[in-house]
C-alpha positions, -999 to 999 in steps of 0.1 A, spaced: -755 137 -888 -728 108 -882 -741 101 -851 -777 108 -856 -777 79 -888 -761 58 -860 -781 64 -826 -809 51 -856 -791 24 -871 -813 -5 -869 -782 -27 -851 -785 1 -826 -822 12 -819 -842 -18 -804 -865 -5 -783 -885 -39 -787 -861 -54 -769 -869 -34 -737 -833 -13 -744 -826 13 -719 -814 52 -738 -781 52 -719 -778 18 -734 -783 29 -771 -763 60 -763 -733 39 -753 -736 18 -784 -738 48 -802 -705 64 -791 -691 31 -793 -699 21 -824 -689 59 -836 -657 54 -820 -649 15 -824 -668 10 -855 -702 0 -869 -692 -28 -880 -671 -42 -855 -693 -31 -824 -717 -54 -842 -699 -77 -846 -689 -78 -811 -725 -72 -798 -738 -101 -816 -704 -124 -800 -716 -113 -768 -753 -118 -774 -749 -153 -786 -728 -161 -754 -762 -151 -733 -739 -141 -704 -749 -102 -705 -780 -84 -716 -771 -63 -743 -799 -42 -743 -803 -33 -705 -766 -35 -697 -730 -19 -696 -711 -45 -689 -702 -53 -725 -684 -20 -726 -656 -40 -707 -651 -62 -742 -643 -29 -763 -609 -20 -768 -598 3 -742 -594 31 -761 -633 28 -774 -642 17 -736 -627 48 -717 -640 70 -750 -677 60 -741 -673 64 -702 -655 99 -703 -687 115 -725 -709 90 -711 -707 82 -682 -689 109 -673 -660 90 -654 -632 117 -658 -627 142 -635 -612 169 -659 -641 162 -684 -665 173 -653 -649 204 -650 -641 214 -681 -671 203 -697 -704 209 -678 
């Protein structure tokens, strides 16, 4: 339900924006795991520097904290070996 209310938070869903779903999946995790708040925050920093597209891009996933950052990629984007194992 958690992540449900989140995946369609309106800081979070913006399809209008042309927003990929892998996108607003990341931003879900992340905000689940960073923060609502705080991935807001963050996303809007990152948005008003114009240097990455928020809404078709990962690359603000480098500007988490690591923890949140490697959180997002291990379910994600699957980028741990033992989680592709394990878990598929």
């Amino acid at each position: 339900q958690a992540m449900r209310s989140l995946y369609n938070s309106s800081f979070i869903n913006k399809e209008k924006e042309g927003q990929t779903e892998i996108v607003r999946l990341a931003k879900t995790l992340a905000a689940y795991n960073y923060g609502r708040g705080n991935l807001s925050n963050l996303l809007n920093k990152i948005k008003e520097e114009g240097k990455i597209d928020i809404y078709k891009s990962l690359d603000w996933l480098d500007r988490l904290p690591l923890e949140t950052s490697d959180y997002v990629k291990k379910i994600l984007l699957k980028k741990d070996p033992k989680f592709e194992r394990e878990y598929q």
